[in-house]
DRENMIMAR-14221 format. One record per residue (C-alpha): residue number from 0; residue in three letters; z, x, y. Coordinates in Angstrom, 3 decimals. Example, Ala and Ser with C-alpha at 12.3 -4.5 7.8 and 13.67 -1.06 7.14 Angstrom:
BEGIN
num:residu:pz:px:py
0:ALA:7.800:12.300:-4.500 $
1:SER:7.140:13.670:-1.060 $
END
This chain:
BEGIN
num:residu:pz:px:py
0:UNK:-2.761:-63.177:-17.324 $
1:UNK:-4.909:-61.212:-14.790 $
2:UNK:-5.764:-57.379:-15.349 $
3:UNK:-5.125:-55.092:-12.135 $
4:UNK:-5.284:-51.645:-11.414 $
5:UNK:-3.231:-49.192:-9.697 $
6:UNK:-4.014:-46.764:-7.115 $
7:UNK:-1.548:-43.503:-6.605 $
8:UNK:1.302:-42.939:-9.226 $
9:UNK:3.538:-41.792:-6.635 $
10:UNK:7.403:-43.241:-6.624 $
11:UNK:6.280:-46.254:-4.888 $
12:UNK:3.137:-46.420:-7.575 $
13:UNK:5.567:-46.082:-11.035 $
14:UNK:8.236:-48.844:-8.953 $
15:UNK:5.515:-51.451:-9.279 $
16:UNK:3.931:-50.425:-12.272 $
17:UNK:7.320:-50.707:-14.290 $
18:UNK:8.140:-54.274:-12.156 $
19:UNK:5.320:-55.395:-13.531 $
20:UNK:5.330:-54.277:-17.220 $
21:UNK:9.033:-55.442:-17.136 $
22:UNK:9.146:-58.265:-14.661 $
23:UNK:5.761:-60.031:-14.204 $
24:UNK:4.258:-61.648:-17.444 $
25:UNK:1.489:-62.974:-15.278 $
26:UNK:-0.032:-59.798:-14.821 $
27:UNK:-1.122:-56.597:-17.359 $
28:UNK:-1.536:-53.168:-15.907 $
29:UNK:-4.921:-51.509:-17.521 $
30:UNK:-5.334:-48.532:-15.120 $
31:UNK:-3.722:-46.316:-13.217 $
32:UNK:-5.311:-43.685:-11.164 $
33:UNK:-4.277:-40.328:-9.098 $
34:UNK:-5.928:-37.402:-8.395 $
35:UNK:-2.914:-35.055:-9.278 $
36:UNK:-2.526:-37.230:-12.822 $
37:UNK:-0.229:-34.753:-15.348 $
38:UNK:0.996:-35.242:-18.591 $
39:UNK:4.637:-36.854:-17.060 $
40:UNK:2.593:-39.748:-15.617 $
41:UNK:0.293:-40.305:-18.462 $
42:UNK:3.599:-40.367:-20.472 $
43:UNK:5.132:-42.309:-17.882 $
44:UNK:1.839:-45.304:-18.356 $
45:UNK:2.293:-45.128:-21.796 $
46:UNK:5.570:-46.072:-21.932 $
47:UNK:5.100:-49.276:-20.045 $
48:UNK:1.974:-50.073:-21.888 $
49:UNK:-0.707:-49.023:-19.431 $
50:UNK:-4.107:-48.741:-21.310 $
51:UNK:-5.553:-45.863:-19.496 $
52:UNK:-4.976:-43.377:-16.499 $
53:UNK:-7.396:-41.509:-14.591 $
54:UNK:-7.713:-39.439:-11.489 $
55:UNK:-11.089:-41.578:-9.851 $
56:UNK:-9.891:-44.532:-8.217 $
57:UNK:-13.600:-45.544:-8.211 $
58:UNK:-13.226:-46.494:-12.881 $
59:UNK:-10.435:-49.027:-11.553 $
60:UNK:-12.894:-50.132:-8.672 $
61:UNK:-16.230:-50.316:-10.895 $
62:UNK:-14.048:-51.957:-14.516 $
63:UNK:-15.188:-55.646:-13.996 $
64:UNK:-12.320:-56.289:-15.973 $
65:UNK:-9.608:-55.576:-13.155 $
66:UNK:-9.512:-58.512:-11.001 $
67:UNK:-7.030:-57.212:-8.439 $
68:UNK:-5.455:-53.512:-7.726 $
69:UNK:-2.454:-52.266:-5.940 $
70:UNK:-2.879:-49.066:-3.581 $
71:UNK:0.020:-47.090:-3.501 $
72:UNK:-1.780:-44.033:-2.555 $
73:UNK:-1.214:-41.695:0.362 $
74:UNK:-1.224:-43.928:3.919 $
75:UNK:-4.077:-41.726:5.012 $
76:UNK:-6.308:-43.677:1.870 $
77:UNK:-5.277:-47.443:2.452 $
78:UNK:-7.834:-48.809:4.837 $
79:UNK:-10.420:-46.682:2.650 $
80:UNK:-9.251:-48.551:-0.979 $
81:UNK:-8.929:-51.498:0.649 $
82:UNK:-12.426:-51.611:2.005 $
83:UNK:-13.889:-50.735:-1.175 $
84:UNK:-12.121:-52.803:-3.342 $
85:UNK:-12.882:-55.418:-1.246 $
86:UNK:-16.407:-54.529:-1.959 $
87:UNK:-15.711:-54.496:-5.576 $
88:UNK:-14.785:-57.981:-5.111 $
89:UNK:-11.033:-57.299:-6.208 $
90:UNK:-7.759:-59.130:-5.083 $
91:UNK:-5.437:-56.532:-2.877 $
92:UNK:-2.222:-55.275:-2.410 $
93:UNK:-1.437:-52.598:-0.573 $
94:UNK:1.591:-50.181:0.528 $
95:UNK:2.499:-49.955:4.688 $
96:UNK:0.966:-49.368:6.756 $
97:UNK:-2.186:-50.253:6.492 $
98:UNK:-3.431:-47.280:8.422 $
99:UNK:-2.406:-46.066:12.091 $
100:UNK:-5.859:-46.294:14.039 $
101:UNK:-6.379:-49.799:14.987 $
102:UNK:-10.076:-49.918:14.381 $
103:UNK:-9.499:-49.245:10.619 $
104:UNK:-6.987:-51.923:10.539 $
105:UNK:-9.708:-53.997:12.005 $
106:UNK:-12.245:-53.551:9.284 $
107:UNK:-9.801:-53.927:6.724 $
108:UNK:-8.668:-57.144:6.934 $
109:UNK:-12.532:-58.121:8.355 $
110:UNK:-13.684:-56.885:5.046 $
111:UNK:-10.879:-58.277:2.476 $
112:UNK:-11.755:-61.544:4.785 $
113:UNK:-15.400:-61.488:4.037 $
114:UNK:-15.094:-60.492:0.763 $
115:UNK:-13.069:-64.048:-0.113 $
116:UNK:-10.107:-61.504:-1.452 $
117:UNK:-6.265:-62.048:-1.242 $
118:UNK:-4.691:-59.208:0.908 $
119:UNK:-1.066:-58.960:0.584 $
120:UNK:0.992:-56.038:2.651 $
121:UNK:3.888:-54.129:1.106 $
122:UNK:6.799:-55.452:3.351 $
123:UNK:8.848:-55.561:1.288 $
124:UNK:12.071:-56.576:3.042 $
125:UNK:10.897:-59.666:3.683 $
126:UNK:11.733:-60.705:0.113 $
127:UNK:15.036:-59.397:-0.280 $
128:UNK:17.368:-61.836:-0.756 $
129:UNK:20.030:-60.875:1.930 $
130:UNK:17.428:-60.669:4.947 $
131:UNK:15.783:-64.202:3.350 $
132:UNK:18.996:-65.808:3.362 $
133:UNK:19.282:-64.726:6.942 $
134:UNK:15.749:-66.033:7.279 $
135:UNK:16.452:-69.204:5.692 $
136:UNK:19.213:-70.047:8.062 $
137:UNK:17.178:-69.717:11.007 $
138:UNK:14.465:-71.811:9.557 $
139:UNK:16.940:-74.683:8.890 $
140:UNK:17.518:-75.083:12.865 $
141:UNK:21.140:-74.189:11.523 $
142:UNK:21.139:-70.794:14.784 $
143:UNK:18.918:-72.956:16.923 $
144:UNK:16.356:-71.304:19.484 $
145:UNK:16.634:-67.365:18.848 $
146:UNK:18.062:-65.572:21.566 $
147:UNK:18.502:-62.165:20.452 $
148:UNK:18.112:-59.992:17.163 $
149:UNK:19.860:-56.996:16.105 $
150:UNK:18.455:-54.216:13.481 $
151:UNK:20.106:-51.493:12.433 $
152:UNK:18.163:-49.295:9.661 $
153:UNK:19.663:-46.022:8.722 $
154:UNK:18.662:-43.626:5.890 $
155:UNK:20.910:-41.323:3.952 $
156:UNK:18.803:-38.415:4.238 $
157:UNK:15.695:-37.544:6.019 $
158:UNK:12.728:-36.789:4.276 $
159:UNK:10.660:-33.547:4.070 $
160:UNK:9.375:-31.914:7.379 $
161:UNK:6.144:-31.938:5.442 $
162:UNK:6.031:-35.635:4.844 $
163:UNK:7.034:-36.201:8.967 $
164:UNK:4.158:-34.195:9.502 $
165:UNK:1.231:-36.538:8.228 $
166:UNK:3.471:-40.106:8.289 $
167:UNK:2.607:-40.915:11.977 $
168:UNK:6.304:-40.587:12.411 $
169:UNK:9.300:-42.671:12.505 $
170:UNK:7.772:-46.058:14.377 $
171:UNK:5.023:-45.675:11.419 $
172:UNK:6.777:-44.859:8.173 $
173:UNK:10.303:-46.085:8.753 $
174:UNK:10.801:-48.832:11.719 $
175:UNK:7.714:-50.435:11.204 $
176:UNK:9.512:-52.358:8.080 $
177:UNK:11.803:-53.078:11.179 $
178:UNK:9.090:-53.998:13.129 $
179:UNK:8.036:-56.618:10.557 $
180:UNK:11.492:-58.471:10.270 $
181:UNK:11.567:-58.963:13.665 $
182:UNK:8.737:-60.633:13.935 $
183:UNK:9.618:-62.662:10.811 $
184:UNK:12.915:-63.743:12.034 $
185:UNK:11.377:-64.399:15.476 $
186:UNK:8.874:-66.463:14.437 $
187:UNK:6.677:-65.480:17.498 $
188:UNK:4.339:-62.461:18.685 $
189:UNK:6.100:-59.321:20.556 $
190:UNK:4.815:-58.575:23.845 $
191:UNK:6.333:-55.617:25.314 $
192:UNK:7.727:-53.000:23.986 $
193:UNK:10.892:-50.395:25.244 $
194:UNK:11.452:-46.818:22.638 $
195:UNK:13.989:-44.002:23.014 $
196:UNK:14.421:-41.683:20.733 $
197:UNK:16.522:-38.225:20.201 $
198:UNK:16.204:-35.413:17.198 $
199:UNK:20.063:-35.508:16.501 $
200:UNK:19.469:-35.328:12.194 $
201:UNK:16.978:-32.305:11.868 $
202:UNK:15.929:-29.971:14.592 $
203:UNK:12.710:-29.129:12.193 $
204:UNK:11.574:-32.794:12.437 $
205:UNK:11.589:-32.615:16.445 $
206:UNK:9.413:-29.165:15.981 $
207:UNK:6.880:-31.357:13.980 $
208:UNK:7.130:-33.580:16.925 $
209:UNK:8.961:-36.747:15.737 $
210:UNK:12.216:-37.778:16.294 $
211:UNK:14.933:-38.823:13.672 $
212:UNK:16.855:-40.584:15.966 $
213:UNK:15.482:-43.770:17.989 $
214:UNK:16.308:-47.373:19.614 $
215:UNK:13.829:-49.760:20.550 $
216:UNK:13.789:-53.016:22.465 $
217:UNK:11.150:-56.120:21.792 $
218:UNK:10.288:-59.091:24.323 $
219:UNK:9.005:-61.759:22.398 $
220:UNK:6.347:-64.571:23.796 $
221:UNK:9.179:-67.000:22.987 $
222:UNK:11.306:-64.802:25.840 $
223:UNK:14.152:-63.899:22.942 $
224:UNK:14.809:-60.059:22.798 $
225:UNK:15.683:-58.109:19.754 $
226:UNK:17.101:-54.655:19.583 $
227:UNK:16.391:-51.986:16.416 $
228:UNK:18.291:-48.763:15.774 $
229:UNK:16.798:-46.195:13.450 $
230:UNK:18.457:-42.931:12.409 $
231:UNK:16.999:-40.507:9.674 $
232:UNK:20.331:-39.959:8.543 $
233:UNK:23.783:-42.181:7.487 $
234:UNK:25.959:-40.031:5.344 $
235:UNK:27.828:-43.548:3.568 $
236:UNK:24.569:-44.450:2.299 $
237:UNK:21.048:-46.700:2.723 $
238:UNK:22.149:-48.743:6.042 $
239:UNK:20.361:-52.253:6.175 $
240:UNK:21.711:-54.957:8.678 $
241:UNK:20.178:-57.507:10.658 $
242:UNK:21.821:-60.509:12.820 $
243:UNK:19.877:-63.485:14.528 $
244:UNK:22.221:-64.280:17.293 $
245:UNK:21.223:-68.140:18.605 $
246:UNK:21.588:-70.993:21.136 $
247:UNK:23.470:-73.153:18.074 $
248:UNK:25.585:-69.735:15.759 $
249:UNK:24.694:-66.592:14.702 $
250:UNK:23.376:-65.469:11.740 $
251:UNK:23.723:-61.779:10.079 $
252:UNK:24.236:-60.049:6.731 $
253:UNK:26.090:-56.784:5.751 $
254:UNK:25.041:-54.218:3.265 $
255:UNK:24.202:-54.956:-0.496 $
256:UNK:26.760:-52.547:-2.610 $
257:UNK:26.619:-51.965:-6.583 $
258:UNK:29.364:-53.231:-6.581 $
259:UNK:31.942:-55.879:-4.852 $
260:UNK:35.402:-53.722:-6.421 $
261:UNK:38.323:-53.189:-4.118 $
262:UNK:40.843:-50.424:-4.630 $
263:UNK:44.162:-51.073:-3.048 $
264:UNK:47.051:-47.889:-3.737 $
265:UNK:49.157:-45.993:-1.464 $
266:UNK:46.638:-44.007:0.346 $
267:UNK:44.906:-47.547:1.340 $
268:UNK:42.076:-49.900:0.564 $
269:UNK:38.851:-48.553:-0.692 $
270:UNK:35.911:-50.775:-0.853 $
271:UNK:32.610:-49.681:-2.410 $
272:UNK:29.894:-47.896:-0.908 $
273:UNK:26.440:-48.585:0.447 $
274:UNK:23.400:-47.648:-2.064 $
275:UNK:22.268:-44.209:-1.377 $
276:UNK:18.301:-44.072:-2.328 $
277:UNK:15.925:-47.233:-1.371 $
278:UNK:14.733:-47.876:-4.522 $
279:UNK:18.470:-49.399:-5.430 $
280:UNK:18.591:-50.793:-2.266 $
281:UNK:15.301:-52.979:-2.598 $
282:UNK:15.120:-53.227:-6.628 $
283:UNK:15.199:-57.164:-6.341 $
284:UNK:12.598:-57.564:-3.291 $
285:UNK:10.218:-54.913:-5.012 $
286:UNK:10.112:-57.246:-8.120 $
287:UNK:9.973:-60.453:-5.534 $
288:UNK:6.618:-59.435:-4.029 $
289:UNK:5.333:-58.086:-6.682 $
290:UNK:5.865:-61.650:-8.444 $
291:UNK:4.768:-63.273:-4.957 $
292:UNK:1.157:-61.109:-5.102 $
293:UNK:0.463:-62.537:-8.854 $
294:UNK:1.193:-66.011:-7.967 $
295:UNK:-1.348:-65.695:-4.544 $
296:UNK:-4.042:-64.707:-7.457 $
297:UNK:-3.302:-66.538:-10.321 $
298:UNK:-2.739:-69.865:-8.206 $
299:UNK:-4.929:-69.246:-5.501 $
300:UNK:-2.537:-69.313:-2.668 $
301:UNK:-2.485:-67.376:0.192 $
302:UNK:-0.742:-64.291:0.337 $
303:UNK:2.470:-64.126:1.898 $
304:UNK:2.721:-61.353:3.555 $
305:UNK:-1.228:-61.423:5.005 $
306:UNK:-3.253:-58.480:7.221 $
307:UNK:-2.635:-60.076:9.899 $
308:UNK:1.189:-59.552:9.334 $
309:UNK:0.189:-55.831:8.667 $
310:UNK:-1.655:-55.388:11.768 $
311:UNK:0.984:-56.287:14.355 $
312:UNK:3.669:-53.836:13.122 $
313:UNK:1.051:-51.270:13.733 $
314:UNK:0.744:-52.809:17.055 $
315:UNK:4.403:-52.600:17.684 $
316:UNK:4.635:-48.642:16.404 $
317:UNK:1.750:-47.930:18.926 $
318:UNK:3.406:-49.422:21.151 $
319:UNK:6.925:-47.824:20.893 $
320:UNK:5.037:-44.080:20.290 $
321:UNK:3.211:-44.581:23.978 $
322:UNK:6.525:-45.747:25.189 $
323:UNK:8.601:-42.804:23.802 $
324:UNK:6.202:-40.138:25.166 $
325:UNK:5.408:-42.219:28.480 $
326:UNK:9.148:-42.738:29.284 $
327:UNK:8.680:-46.604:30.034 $
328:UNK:8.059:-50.490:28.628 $
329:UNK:4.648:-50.546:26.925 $
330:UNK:2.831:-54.214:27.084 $
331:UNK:1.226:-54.935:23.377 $
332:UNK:-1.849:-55.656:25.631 $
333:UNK:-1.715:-51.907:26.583 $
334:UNK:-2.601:-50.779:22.770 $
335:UNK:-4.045:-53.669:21.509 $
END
C-alpha cells in the first residue's frame, strides 16, 4: 500500500478520494488539501478515513510519507502542482487539461520526465467499458483500417456562466475528452483541424465568448477523418456515443442507462433514460483509472494515459479555437 495525497476537494477531488477509500486497497489517502477547506469536507475525509486535511498543498508536497498525489484542483493550478510535485519527487495524477498554454504543458511533462515520476492524465473515458469495448474491437483488426469516426457528446445542462468564463471554453473543458478518444480509437496523430460552433443553449455563455453549441472535423496522418458534435445541452440526459466506421464493419456503442427495463402499455413502449449528471455516467471508468494509476506505481509500469496523451488534446482545442474564430481548417503545425 502506497500513501498519496490529494490536491482540491472539489466534486472531481471527493469522486476519487471515495474510489479510492472504497475501491482501491492498493492505495491509502493521508491528505487532502484546499484552500476553501470547511467543516463539510473535513467531515467528508473523515468519513472515508482520510488522516488529515489542510488548505497548503505544499504539507502534502513536503510529507515524505506521500509517495504520489492526485491534483484535482482548479485547471488554472495543474501545470503548477505538477511541476512541484515533480520536484518533491512524487508520482502524479492529474485532472484535464493539463493547462491551456502550450509552454506550460511543455515543462510539465519535461519536469515529471526528469524527475523519474509516473504522470498519468485524467481521461477518463478511455476506461469506460462501453468506449473500450469499442476500442477493443478495433484493435482486434475485427473494423479493419479506420475510415471514419463519429462523436457525439451532449450534456444535460450547461454549466455556470462563471465556470465558461475561466475554463478556456468548450474545445478545453468539454470536447477535449472528445479530442482524446479520437485519437485513441485512431491510433494515429491529427493533423488538421475544421470547428463550427453556434450559442443555441445559453445566450449568456456566447456573451462570455464561448459557444455551447459546436462540430468539429479531424484529418488524421493515417488520412481517416472523424467527426465530433458537442452541445451544452440534451434535455433526455448525459449523451455519450461513438462509432468507428471501417474498411472490414463498423463499430459503435449507444448510451449506458440505469437501467435495461422496457415498459410496453397502451400509450406505447417506454425504454429507460440516459443518466443525467456525469458522475453516474462515468462511475465505473472513474474507479478504472483510478485502479490503473496505483498499479503504474505500485508495479512500476508506465502510465496509461501519459503527458504526452495530455498534450495533444490541448493541441487539438488550440487548434479548433483558431479555427472557430478564423473561419477555416487549422494545420496542428499552425499551433504546435
Amino acid at each position: 500500500m502506497i500513501k498519496i495525497g490529494i490536491i482540491g476537494a472539489g466534486r472531481i477531488g471527493k469522486v476519487h478520494a471515495k474510489n479510492i477509500a472504497m475501491f482501491v486497497p492498493e492505495m491509502k489517502i493521508k491528505s487532502i488539501a484546499d484552500p476553501f477547506m470547511n467543516e463539510e469536507t473535513e467531515a467528508f475525509a473523515a468519513r472515508y478515513g482520510i488522516e488529515k486535511t489542510t488548505k497548503d498543498a505544499n504539507d502534502l508536497l513536503n510529507d515524505p510519507e506521500i509517495e504520489a498525489v492526485l491534483i484535482c484542483s482548479s485547471t488554472d493550478t495543474h501545470s503548477k502542482y505538477i511541476i512541484e510535485a515533480a520536484k518533491a519527487g512524487k508520482h502524479i495524477f492529474c485532472e484535464k487539461p493539463v493547462d491551456y498554454d502550450l509552454a506550460k504543458v511543455h515543462e510539465a511533462i519535461e519536469t515529471a520526465k526528469h524527475a523519474g515520476v509516473k504522470l498519468q492524465i485524467g481521461f477518463c473515458r478511455r476506461f469506460d467499458h462501453n468506449h473500450r469495448a469499442v476500442y477493443d474491437l478495433v484493435q482486434s483488426g475485427k473494423v479493419g483500417k479506420v475510415n471514419i469516426i463519429k462523436i457525439s457528446s451532449r450534456d444535460p445542462e450547461p454549466p455556470p456562466v462563471s465556470y465558461v468564463k475561466v475554463s478556456g471554453g468548450i474545445f478545453y473543458d468539454m470536447m477535449i475528452h472528445d479530442f482524446d478518444m479520437a485519437r485513441f480509437l485512431a491510433a494515429s496523430e491529427v493533423t488538421e483541424v475544421n470547428a463550427i460552433g453556434s450559442v443555441l443553449v445559453d445566450p449568456a455563455i456566447g456573451e462570455a465568448g464561448d459557444v455551447d453549441t459546436a462540430i468539429v472535423t479531424l484529418k488524421f496522418e493515417s488520412g481517416a477523418l472523424a467527426v465530433i458534435d458537442n452541445s451544452r445541452k440534451a434535455v433526455y440526459g448525459y449523451d455519450q456515443r461513438v462509432e468507428v466506421f471501417g474498411s472490414e464493419g463498423c463499430a459503435q456503442n449507444e448510451n449506458d442507462i440505469p437501467n435495461t427495463a422496457v415498459l410496453s402499455n397502451s400509450e406505447g413502449t417506454t425504454y429507460g433514460t440516459a443518466y443525467k449528471v456525469m458522475w453516474d455516467r462515468y462511475t465505473g471508468a472513474f474507479v478504472a483509472e483510478m485502479q490503473a494509476f496505483a498499479d503504474a506505481v505500485v508495479n512500476d509500469k508506465e502510465a496509461p494515459v501519459t503527458g504526452m496523451d495530455g498534450l495533444y488534446p490541448v493541441l487539438m482545442a488550440a487548434a479548433a479555437t483558431k479555427s472557430l474564430k478564423e473561419g477555416r481548417p487549422v494545420k496542428i503545425s499552425e499551433v504546435e
